[in-house]
N, C-alpha and C positions, 0 to 999 in steps of 0.2 A: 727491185722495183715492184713486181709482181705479189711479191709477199705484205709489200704495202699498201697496195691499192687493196689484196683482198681482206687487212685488216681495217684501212678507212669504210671497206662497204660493209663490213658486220658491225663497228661501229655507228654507220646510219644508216641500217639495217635496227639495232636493238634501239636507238634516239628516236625513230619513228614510228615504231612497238612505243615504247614509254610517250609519246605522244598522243597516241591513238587510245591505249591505256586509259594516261591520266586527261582526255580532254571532257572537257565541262560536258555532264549529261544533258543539262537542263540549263535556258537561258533564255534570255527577254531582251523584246526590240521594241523598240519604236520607230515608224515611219509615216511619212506623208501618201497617201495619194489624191489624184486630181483627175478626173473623169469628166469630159461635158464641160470643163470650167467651172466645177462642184470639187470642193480640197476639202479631204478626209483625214482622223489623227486617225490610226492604228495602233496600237499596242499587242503585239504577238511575245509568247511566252509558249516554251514546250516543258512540259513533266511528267513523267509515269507515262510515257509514250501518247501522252496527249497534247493538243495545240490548243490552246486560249488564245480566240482572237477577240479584241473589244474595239469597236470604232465609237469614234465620238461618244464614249460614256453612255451610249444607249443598246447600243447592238451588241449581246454577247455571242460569241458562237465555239461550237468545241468540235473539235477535229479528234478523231483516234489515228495514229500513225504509228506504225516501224520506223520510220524513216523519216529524219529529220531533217527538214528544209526551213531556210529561212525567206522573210518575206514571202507567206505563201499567197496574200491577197495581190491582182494585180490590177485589178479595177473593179470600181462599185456603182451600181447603177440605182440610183435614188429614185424615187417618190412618196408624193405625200399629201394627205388633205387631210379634213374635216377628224375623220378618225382612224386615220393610220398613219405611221411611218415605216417605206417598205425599204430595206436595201437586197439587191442580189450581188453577189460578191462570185469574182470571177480570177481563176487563178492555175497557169499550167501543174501545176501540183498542187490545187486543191481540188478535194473530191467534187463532184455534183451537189450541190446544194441546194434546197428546196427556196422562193424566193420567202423572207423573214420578213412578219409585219409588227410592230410596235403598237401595242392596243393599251391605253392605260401602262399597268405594273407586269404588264405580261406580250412574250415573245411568239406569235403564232405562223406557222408554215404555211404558206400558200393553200396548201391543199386540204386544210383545217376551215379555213374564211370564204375558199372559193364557191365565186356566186353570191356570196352576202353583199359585192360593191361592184357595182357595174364599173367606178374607174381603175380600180383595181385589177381585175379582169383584163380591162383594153391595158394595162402598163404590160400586165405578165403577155401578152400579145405582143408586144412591142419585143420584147425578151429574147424573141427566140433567133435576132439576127445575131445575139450576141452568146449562142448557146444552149438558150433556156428551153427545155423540151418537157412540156406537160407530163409526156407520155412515160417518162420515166417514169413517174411518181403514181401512176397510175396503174393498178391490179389490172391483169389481163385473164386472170382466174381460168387456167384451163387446165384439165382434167388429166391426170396421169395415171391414175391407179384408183378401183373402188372396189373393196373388198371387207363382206362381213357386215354392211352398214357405212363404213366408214368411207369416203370419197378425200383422196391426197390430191392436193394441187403442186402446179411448177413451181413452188416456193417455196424448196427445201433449202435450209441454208447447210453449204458442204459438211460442218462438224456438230450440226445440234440432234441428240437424240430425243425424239418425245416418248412419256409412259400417258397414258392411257386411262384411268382408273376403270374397272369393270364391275358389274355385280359380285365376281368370284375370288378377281383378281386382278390384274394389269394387263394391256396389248403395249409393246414397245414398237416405234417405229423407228428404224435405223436411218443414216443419210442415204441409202440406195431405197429408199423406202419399204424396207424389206418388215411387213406384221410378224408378229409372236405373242402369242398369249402365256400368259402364264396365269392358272388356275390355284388356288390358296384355299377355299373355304368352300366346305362341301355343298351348302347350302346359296340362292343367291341371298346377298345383303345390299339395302336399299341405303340406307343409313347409316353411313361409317364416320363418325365424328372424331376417331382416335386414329387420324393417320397423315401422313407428311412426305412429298416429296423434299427431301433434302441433296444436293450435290448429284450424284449418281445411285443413288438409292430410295428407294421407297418404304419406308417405315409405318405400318399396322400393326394394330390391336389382334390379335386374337378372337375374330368374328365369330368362330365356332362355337364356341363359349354363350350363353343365355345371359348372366348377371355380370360376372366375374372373369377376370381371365391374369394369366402369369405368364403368358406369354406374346411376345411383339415378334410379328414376322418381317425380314428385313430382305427385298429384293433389289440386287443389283441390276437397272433398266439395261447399262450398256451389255453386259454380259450375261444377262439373266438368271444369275446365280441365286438360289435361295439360301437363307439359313435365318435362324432367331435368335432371341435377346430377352432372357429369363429373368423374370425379378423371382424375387424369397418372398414378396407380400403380395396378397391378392391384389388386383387394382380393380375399379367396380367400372363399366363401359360408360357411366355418366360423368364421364371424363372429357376432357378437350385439351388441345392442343393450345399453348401461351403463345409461344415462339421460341427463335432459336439463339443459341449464343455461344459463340465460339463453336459453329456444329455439334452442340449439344442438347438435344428437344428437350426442352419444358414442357411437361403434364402436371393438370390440375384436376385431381380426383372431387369431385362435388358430393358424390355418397360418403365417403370416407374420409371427407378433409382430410387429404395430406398432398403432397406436393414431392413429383419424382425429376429427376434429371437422367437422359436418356443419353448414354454415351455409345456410340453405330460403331465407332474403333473398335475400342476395350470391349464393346458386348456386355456393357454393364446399364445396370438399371440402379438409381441411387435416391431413396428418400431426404428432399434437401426441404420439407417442410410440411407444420402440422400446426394440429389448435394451442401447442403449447409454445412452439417456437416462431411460428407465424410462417407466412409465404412470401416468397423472394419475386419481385417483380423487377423487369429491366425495363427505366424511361431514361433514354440515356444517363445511365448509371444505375448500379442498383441501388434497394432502398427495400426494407422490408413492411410490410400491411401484415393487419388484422387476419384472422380467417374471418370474422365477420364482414370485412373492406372485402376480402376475394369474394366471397360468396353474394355478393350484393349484385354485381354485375361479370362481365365476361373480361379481363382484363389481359389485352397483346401488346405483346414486347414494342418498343421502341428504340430502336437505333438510328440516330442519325445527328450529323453536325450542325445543324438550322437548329437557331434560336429557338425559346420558348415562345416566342411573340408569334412567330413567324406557322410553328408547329397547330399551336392554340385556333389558325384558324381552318383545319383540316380536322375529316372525321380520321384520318389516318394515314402516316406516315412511314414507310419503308426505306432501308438505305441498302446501297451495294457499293462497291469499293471506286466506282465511280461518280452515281446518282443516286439520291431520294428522291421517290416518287413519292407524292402525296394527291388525299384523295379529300375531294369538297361535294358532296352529296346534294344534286339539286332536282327537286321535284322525284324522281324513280332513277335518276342515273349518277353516277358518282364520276365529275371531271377529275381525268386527269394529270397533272402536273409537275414539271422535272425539274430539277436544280442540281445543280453541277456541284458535286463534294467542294471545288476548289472556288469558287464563284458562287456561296447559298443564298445569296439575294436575290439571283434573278431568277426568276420562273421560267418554263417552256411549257406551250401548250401542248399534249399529244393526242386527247381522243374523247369522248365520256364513253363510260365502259356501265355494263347492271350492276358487278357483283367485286368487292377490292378483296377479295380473299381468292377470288379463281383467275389468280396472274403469275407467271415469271418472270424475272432477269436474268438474263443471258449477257455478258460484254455490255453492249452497246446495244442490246435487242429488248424490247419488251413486249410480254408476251400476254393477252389475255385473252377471255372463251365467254363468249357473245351465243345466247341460242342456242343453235347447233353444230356453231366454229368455234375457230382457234385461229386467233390471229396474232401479227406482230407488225412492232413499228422499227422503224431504223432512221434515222437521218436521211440517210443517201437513195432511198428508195420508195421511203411513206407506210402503208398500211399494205400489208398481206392478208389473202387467206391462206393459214397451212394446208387446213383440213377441214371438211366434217363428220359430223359422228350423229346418227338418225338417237342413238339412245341418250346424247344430249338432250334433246328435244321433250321425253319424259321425264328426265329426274336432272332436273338445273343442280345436284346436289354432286355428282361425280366430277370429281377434280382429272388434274394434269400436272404433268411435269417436264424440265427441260433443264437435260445436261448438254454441258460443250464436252467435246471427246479431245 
């Protein structure tokens, strides 16, 4: 009897292994809810550890999660007039959420609008018997560490490290906010046109150098490792960066027309274009141009799944394995704007920023440098400052970088 019972238990023992195994990773629901006497469609769907919620065909919202639950909205708090339509969605397993306004073609967070509608205002006031707390969403900016210039605020997130760029070289600041410099180039350089943060690494030209240089220096931020990445042919410094593909840097020599692919693995440098074979440009997909077409203007890579329609009306567009962000230039500030890989019709508003070339992604973080900051946005939280840096302030020209560890 005993030898039976302990063969029916490994038998469902492995039947519950093979269920857990094979159960559906990803799946899609529809349900009702009704709040106030207001009945809401929902349509929830999880994929790639993300949650797609859409109410009523208007409201898109995206969740990142480990952890998969179903039915995670449990009540929706409406309003609406003249020019908005607002929902807050409330849910014991869903995160804090900013209250979402409906303006025209585009989705804006509370704390993007706040103060442009006095009724709007008194709703999110109304808000707070049911959860809604301004103050999340609100920078509390206080001071933790100031050294060398630089001033860190409480708004480290636990695994991002930042790099720095310096006249010489990089400052890395770790998650315990720990500085390190790392010194490269004997002279300072004001104007480094040839350099990239990519993944965990920082990729430079060889500043030492006057015209010409054969060599790229390649620092690891997390560990501060040096080492380089030699090419066989000169490359002349009036060069610039295209973008990246498959972690591969595209440089575009302008003295020498030719065109290099930079590979940060292998430590190879590769000529993949010239006046006679043309240059390789990526708009979602490649496609090869003139060197007369390269040479005419500055031309950066494009990746991303939004239509041509959609793309055409942005001065520039970025994708990451979650979001394209794109950017619309109005008067001195460039808005903005996020679309969801799996969802590219609908927009989010997140900020207008000066400059669309001095930003990261991070997950679900994005990160830009205002001034003399560095700031980022998140869903669940709004607008940070990380840091500031006083040698921002003279040279808007030194970038940053941001790896997850």
């Amino acid at each position: 009897m005993k030898r039976k019972l302990r063969i029916l238990f490994i038998v469902l023992c492995m039947l519950f292994f093979m269920l857990y195994i094979l159960r559906p990773k990803n799946y899609q629901t529809n349900y009702t809810i009704t709040t106030k006497n207001q009945k809401f469609h929902v349509k929830e769907s999880y994929q790639k550890e993300q949650y797609l919620l859409e109410v009523d065909h208007t409201f898109f919202v995206t969740v990142s999660s480990k952890k998969k639950k179903h039915n995670l909205i449990e009540a929706i708090y409406y309003y609406e007039n003249d020019q908005y339509q607002c929902m807050y969605l409330v849910g014991k397993n869903l995160p804090n959420i900013d209250l979402l306004c409906h303006h025209k073609d585009t989705l804006y967070p509370y704390q993007a609008i706040k103060g442009n509608d006095s009724e709007i205002d008194a709703f999110v006031k109304s808000l707070e018997q049911y959860g809604y707390h301004q103050e999340q969403f609100e920078d509390q900016q206080k001071v933790v560490k100031t050294s060398n210039g630089i001033t860190i605020y409480n708004n480290s997130v636990s695994n991002h490290i930042i790099g720095l760029e310096t006249y010489k070289g990089i400052i890395t600041i770790n998650q315990k906010n720990v500085l390190k410099e790392k010194n490269i180039f004997k002279n300072d350089q004001y104007q480094k046109e040839i350099e990239q943060f990519n993944q965990s690494y920082y990729v430079v030209a060889d500043y030492n150098q006057s015209y010409e240089f054969h060599e790229f220096y390649v620092i690891n931020i997390e560990t501060g490792k040096e080492s380089k990445i030699v090419s066989n042919q000169a490359i002349s410094l009036d060069s610039y960066i295209q973008g990246i593909v498959d972690n591969q840097i595209y440089l575009f020599d302008r003295n020498y027309k030719k065109q290099y692919k930079i590979d940060i693995k292998k430590r190879k440098v590769q000529q993949v274009g010239d006046t006679d074979s043309g240059v390789q440009v990526y708009l979602n997909g490649w496609k090869n141009i003139t060197m007369y077409q390269a040479l005419k203007e500055e031309i950066y890579f494009i990746q991303s799944p939004l239509e041509e329609s959609i793309l055409k009306q942005y001065d520039y567009c970025d994708s990451t394995e979650l979001y394209t962000y794109c950017y619309q230039k109005i008067d001195t500030q460039y808005q903005v704007y996020r679309y969801d890989n799996q969802m590219p019709k609908v927009r989010y508003y997140i900020t207008s920023i000066p400059d669309w070339k001095q930003v990261a992604y991070i997950e679900d973080y994005f990160y830009w440098k205002e001034n003399d900051k560095i700031y980022y946005y998140q869903d669940n939280i709004g607008i940070r400052v990380k840091l500031s840096n006083s040698e921002f302030t003279f040279n808007s020209k030194l970038k940053f970088g941001v790896y997850a560890k």
